[in-house]
PDB file of N, CA, C and O in Angstrom:
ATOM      1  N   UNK A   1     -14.638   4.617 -39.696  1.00  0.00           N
ATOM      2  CA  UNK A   1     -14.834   5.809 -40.513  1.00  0.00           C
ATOM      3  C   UNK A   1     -15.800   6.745 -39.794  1.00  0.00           C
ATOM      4  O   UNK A   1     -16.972   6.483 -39.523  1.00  0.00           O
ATOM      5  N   UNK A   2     -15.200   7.779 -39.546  1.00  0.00           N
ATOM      6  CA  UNK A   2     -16.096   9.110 -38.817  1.00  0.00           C
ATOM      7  C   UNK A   2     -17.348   9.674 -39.730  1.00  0.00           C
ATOM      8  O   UNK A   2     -17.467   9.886 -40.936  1.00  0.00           O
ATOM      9  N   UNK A   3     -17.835   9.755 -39.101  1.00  0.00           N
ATOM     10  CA  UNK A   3     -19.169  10.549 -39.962  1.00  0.00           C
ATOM     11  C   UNK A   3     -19.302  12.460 -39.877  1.00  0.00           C
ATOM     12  O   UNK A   3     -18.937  13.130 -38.911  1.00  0.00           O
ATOM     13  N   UNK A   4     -19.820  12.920 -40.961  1.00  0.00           N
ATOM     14  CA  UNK A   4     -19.446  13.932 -41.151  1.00  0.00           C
ATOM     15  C   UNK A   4     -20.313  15.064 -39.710  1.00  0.00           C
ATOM     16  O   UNK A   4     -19.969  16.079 -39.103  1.00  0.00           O
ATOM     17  N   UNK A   5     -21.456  14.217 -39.695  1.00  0.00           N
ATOM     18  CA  UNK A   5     -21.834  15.167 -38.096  1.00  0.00           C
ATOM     19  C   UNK A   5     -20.835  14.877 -36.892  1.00  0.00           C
ATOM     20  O   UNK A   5     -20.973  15.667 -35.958  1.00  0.00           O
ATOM     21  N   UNK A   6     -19.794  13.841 -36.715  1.00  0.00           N
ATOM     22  CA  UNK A   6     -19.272  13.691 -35.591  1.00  0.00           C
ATOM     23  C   UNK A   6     -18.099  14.586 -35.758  1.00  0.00           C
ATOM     24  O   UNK A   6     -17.414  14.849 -34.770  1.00  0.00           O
ATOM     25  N   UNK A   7     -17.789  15.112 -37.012  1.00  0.00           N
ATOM     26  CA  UNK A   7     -16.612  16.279 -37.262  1.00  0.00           C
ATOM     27  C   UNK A   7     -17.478  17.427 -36.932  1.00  0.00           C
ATOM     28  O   UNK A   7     -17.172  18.332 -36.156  1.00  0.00           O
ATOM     29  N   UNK A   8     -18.383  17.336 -37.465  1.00  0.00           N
ATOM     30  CA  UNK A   8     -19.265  19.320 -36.818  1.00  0.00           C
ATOM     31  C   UNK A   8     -19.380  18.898 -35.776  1.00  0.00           C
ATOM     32  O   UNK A   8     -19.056  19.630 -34.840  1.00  0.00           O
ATOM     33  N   UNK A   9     -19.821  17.725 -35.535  1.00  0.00           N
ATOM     34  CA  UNK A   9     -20.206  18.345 -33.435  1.00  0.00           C
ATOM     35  C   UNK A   9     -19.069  18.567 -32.867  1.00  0.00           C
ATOM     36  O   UNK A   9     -19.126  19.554 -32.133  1.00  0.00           O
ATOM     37  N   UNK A  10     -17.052  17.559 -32.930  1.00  0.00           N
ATOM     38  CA  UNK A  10     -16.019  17.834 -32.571  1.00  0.00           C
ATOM     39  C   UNK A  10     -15.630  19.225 -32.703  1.00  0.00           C
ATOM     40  O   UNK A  10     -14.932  19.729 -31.823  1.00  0.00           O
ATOM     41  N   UNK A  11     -15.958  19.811 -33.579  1.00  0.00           N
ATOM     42  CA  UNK A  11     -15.444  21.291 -34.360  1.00  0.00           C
ATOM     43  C   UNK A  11     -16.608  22.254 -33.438  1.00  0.00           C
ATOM     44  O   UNK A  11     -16.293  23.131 -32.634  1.00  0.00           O
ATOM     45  N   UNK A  12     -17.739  21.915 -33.721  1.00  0.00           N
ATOM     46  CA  UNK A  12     -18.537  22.866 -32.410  1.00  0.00           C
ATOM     47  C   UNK A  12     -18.292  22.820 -30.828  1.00  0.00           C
ATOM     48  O   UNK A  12     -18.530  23.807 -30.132  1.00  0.00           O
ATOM     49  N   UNK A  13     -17.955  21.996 -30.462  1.00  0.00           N
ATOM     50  CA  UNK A  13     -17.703  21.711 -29.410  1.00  0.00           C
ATOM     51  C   UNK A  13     -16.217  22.362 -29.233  1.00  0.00           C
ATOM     52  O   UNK A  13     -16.245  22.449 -28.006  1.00  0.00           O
ATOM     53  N   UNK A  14     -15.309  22.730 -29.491  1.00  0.00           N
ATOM     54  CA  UNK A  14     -14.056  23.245 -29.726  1.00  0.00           C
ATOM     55  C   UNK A  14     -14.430  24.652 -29.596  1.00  0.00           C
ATOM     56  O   UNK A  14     -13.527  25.240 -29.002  1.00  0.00           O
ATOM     57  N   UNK A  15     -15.326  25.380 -29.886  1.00  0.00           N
ATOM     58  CA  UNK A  15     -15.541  26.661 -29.882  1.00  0.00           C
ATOM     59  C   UNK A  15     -16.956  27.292 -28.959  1.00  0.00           C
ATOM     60  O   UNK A  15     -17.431  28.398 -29.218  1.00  0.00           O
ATOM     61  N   UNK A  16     -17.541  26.334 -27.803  1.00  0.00           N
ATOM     62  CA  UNK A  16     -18.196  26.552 -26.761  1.00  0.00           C
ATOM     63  C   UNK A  16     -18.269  27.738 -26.198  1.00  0.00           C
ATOM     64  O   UNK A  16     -17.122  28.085 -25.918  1.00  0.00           O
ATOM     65  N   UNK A  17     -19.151  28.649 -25.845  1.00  0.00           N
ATOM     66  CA  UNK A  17     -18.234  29.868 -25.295  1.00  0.00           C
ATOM     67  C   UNK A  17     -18.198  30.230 -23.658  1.00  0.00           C
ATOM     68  O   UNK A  17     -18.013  31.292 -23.064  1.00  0.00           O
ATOM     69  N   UNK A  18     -18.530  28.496 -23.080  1.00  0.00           N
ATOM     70  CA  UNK A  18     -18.207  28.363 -21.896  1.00  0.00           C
ATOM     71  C   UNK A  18     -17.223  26.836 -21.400  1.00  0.00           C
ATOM     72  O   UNK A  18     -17.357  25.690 -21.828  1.00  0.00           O
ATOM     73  N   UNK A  19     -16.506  27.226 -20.638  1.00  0.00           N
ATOM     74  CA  UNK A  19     -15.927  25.696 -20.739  1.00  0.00           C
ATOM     75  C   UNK A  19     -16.554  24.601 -19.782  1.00  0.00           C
ATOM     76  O   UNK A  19     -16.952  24.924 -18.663  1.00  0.00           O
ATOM     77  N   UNK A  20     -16.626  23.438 -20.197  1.00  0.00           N
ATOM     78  CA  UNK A  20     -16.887  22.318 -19.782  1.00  0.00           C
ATOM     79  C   UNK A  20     -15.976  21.545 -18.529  1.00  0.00           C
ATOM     80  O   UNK A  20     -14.751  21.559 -18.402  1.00  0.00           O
ATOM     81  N   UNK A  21     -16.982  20.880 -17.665  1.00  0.00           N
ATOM     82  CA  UNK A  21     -16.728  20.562 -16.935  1.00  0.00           C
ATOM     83  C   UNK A  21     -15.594  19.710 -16.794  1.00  0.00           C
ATOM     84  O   UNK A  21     -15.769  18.681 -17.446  1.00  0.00           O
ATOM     85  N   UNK A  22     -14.343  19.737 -16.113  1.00  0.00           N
ATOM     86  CA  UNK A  22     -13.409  18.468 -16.367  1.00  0.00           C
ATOM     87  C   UNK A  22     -13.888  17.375 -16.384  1.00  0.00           C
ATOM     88  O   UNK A  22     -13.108  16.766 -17.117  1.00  0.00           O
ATOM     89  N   UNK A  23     -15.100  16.275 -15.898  1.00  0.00           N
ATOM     90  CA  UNK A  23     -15.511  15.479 -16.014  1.00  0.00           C
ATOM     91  C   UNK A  23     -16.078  15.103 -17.719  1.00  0.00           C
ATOM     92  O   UNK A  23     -16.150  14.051 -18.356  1.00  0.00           O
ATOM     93  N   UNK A  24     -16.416  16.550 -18.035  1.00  0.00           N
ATOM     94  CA  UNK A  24     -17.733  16.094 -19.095  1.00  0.00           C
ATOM     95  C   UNK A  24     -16.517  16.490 -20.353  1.00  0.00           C
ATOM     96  O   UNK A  24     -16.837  16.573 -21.539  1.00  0.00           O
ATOM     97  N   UNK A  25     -14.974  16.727 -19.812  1.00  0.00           N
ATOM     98  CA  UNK A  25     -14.426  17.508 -20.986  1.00  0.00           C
ATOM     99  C   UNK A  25     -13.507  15.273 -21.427  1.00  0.00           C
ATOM    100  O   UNK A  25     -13.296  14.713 -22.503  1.00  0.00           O
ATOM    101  N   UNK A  26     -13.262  14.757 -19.846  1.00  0.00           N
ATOM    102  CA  UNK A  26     -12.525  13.557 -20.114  1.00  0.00           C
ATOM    103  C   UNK A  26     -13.626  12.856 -20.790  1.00  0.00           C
ATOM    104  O   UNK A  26     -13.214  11.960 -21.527  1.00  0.00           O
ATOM    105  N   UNK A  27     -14.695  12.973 -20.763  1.00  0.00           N
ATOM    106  CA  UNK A  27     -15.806  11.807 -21.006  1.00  0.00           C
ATOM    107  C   UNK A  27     -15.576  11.594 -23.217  1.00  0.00           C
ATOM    108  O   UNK A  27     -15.438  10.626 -23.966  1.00  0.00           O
ATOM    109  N   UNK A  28     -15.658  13.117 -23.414  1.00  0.00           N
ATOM    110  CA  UNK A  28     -15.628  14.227 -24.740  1.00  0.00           C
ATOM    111  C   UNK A  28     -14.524  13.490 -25.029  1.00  0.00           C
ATOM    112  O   UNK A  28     -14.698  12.843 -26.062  1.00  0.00           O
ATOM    113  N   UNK A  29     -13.180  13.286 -24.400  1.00  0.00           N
ATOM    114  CA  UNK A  29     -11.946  13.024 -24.894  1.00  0.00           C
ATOM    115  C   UNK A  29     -12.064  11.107 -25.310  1.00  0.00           C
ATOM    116  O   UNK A  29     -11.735  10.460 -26.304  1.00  0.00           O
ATOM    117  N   UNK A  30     -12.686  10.740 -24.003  1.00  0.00           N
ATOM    118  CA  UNK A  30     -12.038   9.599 -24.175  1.00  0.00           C
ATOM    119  C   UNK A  30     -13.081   8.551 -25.772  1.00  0.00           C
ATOM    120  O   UNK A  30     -12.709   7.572 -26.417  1.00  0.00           O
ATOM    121  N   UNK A  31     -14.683   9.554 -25.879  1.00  0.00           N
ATOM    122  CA  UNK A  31     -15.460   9.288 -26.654  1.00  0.00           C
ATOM    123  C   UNK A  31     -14.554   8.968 -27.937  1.00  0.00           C
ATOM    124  O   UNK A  31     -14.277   7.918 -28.518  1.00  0.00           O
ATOM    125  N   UNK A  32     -14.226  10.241 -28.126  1.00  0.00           N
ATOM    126  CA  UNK A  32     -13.345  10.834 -29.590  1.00  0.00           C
ATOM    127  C   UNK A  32     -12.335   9.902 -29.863  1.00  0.00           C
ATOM    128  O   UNK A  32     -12.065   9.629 -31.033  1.00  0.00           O
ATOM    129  N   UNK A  33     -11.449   9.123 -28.459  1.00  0.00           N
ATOM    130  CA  UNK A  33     -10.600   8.708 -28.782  1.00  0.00           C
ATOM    131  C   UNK A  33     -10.822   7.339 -29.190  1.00  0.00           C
ATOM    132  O   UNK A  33      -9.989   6.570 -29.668  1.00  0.00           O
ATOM    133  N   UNK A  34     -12.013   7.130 -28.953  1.00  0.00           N
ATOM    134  CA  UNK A  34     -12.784   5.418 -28.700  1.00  0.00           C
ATOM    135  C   UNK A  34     -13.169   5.641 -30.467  1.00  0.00           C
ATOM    136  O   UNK A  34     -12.838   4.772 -31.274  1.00  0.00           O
ATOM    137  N   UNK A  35     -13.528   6.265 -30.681  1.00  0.00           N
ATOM    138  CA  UNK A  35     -14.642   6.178 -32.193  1.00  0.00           C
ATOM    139  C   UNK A  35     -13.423   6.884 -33.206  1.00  0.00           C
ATOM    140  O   UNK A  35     -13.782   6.629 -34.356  1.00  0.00           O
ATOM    141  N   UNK A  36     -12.205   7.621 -33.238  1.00  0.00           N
ATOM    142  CA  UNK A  36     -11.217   7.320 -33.942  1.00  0.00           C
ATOM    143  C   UNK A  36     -10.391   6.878 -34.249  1.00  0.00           C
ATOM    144  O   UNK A  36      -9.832   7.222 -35.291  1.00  0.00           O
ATOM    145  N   UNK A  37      -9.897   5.802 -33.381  1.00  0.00           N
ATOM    146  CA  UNK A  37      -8.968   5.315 -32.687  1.00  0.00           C
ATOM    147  C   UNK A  37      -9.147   3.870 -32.499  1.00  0.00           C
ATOM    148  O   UNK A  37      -8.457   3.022 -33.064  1.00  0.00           O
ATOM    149  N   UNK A  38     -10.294   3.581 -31.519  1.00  0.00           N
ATOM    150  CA  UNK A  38     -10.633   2.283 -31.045  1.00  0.00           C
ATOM    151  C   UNK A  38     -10.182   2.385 -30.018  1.00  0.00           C
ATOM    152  O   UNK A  38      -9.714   3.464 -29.654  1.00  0.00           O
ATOM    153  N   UNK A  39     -10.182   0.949 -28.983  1.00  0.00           N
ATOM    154  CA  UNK A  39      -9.739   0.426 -28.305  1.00  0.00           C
ATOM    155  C   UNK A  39      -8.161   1.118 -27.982  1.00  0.00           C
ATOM    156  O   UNK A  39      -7.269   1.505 -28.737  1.00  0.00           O
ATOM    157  N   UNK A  40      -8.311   1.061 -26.254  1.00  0.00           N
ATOM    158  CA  UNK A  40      -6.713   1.965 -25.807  1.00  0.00           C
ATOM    159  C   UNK A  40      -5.464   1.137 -25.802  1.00  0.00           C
ATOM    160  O   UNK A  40      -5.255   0.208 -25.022  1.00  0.00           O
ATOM    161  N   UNK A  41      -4.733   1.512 -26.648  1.00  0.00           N
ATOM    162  CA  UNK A  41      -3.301   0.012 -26.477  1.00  0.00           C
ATOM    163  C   UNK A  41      -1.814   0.981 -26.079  1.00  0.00           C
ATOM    164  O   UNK A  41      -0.618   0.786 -26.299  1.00  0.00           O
ATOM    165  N   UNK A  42      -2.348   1.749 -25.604  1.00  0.00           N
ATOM    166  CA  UNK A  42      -1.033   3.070 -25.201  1.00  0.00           C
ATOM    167  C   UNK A  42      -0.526   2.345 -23.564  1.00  0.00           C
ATOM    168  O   UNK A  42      -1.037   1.451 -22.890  1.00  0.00           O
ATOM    169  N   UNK A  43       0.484   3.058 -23.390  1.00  0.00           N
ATOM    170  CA  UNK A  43       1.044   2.410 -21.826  1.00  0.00           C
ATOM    171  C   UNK A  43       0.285   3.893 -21.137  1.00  0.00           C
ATOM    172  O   UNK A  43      -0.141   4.937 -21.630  1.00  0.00           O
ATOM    173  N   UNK A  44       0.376   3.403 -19.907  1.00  0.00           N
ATOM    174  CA  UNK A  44      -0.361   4.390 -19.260  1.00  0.00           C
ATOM    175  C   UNK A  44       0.923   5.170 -18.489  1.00  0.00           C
ATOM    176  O   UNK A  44       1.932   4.810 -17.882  1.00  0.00           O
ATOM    177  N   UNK A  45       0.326   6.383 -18.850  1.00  0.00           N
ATOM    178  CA  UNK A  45       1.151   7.629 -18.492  1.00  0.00           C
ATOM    179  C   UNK A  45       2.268   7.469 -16.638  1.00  0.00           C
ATOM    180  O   UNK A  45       1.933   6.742 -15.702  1.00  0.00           O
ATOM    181  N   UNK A  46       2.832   7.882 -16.652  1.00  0.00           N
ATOM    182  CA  UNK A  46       3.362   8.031 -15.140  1.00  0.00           C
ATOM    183  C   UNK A  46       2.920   8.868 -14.455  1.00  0.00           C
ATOM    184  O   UNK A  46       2.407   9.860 -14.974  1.00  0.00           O
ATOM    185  N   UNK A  47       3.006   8.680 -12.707  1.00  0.00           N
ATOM    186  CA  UNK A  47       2.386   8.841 -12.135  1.00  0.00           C
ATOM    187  C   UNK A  47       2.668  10.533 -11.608  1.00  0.00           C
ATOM    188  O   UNK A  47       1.922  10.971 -10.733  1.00  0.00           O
ATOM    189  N   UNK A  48       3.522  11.234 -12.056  1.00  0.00           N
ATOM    190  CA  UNK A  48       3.569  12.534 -12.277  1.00  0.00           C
ATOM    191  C   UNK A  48       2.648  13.426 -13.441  1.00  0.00           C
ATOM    192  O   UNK A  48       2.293  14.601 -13.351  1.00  0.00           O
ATOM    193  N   UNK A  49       2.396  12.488 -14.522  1.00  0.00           N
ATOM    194  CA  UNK A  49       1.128  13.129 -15.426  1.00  0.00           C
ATOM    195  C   UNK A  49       0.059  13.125 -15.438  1.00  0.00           C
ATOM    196  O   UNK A  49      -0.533  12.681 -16.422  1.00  0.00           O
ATOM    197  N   UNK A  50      -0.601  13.608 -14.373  1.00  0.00           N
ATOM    198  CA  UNK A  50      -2.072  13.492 -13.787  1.00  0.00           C
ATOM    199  C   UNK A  50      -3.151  13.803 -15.091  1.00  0.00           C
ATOM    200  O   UNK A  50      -4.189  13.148 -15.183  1.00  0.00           O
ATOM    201  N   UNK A  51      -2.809  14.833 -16.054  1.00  0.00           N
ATOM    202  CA  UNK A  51      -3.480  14.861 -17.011  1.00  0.00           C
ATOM    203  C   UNK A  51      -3.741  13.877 -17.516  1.00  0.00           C
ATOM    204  O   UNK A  51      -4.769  13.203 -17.462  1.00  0.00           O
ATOM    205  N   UNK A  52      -2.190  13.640 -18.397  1.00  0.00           N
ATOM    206  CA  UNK A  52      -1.979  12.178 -19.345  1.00  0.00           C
ATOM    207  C   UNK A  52      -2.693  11.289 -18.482  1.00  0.00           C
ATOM    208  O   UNK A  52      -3.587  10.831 -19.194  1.00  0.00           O
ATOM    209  N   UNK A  53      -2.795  10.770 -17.284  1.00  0.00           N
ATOM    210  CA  UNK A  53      -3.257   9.552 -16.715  1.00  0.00           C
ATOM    211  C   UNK A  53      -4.816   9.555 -16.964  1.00  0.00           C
ATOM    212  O   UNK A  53      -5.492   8.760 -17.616  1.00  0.00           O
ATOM    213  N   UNK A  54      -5.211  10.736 -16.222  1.00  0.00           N
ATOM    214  CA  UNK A  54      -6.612  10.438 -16.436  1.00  0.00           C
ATOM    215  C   UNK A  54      -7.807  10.937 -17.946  1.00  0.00           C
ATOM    216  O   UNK A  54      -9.031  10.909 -18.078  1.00  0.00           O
ATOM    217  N   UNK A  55      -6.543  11.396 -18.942  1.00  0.00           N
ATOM    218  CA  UNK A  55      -7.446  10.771 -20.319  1.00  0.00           C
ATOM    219  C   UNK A  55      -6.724   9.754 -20.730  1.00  0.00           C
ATOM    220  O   UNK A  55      -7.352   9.262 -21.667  1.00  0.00           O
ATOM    221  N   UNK A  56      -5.360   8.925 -20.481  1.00  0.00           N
ATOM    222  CA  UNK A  56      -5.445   7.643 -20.284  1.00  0.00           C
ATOM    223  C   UNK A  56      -6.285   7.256 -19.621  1.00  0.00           C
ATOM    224  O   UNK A  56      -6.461   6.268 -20.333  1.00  0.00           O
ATOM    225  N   UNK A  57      -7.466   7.053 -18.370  1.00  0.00           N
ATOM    226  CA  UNK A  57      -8.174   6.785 -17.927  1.00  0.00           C
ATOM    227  C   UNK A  57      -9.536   6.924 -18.891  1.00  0.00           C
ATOM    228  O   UNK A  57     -10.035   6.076 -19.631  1.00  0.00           O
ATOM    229  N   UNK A  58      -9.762   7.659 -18.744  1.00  0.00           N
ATOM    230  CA  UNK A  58     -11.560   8.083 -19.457  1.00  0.00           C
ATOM    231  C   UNK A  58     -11.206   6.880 -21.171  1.00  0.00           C
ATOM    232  O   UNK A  58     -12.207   6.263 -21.535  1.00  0.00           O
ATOM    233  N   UNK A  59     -10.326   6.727 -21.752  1.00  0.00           N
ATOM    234  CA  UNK A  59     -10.540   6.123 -22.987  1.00  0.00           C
ATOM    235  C   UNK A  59     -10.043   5.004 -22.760  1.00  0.00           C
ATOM    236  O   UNK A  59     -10.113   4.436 -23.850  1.00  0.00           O
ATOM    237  N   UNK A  60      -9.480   4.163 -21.878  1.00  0.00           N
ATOM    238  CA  UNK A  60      -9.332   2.978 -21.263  1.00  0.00           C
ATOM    239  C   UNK A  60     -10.984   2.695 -20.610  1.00  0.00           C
ATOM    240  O   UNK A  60     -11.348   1.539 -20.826  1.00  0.00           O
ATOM    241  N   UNK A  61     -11.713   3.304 -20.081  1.00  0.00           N
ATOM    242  CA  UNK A  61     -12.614   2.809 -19.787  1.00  0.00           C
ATOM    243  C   UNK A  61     -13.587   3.064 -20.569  1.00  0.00           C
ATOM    244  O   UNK A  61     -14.558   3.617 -20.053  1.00  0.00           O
ATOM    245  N   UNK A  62     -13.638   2.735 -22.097  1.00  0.00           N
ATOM    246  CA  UNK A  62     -14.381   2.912 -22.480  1.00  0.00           C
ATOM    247  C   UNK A  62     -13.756   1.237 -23.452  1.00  0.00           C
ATOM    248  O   UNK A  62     -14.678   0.705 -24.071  1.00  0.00           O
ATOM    249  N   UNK A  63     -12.807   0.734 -23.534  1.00  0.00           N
ATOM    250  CA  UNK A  63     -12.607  -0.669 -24.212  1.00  0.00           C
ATOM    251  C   UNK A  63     -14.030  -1.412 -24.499  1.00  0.00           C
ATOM    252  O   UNK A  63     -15.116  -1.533 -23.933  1.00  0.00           O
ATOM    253  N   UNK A  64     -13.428  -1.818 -25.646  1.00  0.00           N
ATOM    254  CA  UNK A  64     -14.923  -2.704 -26.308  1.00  0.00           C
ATOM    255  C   UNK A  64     -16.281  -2.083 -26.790  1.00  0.00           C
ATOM    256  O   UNK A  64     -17.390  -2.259 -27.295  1.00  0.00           O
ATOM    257  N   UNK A  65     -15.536  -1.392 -26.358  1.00  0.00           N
ATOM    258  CA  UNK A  65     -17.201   0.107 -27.111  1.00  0.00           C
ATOM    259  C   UNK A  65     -16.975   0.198 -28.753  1.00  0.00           C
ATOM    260  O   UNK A  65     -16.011   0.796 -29.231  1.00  0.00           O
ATOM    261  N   UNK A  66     -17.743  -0.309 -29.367  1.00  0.00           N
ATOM    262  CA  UNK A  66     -17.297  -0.225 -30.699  1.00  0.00           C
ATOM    263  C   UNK A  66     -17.050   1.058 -31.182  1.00  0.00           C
ATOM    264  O   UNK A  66     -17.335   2.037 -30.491  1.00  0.00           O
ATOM    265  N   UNK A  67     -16.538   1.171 -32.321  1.00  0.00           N
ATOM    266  CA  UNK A  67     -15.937   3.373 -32.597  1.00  0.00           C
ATOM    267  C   UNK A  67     -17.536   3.544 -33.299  1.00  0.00           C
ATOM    268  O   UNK A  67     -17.820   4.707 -33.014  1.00  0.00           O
ATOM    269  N   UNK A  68     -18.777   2.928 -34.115  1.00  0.00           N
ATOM    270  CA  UNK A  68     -19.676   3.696 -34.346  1.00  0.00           C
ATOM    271  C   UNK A  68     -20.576   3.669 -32.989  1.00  0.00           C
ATOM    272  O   UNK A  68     -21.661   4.145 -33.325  1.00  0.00           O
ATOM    273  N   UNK A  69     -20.612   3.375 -31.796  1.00  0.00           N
ATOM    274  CA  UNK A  69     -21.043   3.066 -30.435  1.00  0.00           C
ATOM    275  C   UNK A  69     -20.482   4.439 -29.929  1.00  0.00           C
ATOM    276  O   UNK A  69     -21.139   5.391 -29.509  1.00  0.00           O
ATOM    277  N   UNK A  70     -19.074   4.329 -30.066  1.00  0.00           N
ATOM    278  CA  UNK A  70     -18.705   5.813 -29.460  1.00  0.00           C
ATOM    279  C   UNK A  70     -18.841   7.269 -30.160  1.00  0.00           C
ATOM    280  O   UNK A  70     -18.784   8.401 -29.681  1.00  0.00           O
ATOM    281  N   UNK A  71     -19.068   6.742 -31.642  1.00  0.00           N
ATOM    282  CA  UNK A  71     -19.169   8.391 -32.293  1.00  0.00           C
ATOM    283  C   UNK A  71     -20.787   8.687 -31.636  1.00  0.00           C
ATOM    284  O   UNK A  71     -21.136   9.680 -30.998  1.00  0.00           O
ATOM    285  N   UNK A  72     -21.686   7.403 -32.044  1.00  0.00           N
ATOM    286  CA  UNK A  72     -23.076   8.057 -31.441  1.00  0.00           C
ATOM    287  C   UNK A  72     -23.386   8.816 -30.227  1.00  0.00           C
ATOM    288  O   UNK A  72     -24.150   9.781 -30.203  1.00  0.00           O
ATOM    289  N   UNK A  73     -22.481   8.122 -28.776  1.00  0.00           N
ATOM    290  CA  UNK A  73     -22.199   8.519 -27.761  1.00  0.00           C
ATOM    291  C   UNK A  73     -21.968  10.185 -27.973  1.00  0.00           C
ATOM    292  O   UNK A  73     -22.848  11.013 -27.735  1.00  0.00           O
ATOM    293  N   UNK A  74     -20.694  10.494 -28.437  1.00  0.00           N
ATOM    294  CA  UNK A  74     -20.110  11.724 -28.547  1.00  0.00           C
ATOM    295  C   UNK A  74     -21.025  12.508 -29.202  1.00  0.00           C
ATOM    296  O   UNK A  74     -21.660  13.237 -28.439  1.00  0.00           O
ATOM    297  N   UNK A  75     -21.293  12.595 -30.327  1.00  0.00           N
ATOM    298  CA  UNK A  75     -22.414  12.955 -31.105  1.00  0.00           C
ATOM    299  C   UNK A  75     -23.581  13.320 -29.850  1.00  0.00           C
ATOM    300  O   UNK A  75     -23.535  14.531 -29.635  1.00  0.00           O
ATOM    301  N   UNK A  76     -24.471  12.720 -29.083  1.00  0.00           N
ATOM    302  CA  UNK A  76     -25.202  12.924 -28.004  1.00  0.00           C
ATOM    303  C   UNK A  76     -24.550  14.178 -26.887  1.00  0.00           C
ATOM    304  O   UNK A  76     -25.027  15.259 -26.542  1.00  0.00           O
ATOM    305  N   UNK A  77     -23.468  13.598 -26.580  1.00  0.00           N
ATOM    306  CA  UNK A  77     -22.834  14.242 -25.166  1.00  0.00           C
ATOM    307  C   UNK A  77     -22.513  15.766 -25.996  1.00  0.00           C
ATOM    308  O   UNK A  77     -22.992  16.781 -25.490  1.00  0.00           O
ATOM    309  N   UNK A  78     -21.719  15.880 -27.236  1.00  0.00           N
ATOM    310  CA  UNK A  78     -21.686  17.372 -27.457  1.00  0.00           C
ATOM    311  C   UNK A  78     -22.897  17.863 -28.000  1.00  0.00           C
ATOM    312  O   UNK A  78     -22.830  19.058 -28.292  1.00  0.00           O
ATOM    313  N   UNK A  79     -23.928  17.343 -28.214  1.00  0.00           N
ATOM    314  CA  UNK A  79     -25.298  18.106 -28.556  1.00  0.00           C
ATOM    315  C   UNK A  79     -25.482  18.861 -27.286  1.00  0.00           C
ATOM    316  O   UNK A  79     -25.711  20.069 -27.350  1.00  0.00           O
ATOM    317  N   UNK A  80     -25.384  18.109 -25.865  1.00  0.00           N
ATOM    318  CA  UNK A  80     -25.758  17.955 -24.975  1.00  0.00           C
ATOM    319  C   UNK A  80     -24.583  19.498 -23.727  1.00  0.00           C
ATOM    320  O   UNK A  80     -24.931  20.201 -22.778  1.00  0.00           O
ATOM    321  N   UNK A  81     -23.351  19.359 -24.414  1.00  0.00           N
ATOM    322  CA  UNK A  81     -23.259  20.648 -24.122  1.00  0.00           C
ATOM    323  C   UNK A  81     -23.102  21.567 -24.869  1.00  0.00           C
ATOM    324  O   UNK A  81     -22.709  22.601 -24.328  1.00  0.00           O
ATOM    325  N   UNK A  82     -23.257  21.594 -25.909  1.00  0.00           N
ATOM    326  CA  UNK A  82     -23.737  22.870 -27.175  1.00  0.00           C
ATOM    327  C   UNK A  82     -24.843  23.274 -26.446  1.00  0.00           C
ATOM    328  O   UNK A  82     -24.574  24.417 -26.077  1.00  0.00           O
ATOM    329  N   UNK A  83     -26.079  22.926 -25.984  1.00  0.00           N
ATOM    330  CA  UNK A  83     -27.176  23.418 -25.777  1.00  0.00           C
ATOM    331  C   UNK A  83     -26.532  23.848 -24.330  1.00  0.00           C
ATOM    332  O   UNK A  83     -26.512  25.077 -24.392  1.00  0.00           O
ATOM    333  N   UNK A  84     -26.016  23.472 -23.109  1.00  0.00           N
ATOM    334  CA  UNK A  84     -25.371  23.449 -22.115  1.00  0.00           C
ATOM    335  C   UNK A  84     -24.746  25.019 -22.281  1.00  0.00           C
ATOM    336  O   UNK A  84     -25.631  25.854 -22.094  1.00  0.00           O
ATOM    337  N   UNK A  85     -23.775  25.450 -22.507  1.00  0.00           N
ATOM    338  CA  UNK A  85     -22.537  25.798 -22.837  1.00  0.00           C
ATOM    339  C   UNK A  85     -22.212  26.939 -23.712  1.00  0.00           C
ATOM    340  O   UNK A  85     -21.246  27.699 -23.646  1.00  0.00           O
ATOM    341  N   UNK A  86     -23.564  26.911 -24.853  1.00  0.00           N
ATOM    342  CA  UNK A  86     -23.767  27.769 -25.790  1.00  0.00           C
ATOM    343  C   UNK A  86     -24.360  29.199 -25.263  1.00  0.00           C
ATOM    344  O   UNK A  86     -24.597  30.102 -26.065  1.00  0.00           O
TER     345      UNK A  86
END
């Protein structure tokens, strides 16, 4: 169950008025996908979807991270470019 600051920071973070680094944007993705989601049980993309692969990547490497482990995470990292970014 998401907590209601990890929806404002997702929702602030969506409206940045600079964009984020591809690194810090997969990190953002794979957080979100860890703490709504859980654990990654998707097949991993083919090797023509460089996107799909590597946020298949960023939320594959985040397995075993519990989802309130990853909302706190996320919660941190978009404080972190709100102040960044803003």
């Amino acid at each position: 169950m998401v907590s209601q600051l990890f929806n404002e920071k997702a929702e602030k973070v969506k409206n940045l008025t600079k964009k984020p680094t591809d690194d810090e944007l997969l990190n953002l993705y794979g957080l979100f996908k860890q703490a709504t989601v859980g654990d990654n049980t998707t097949s991993k993309p083919g090797f023509l979807d460089l996107k799909g692969k590597y946020k298949w990547e960023a939320w594959t490497e985040l397995k075993g991270t519990s989802q309130e482990e990853a909302e706190e995470k996320y919660i941190t990292l978009a404080d972190e470019l709100i102040e960044k970014y803003n």
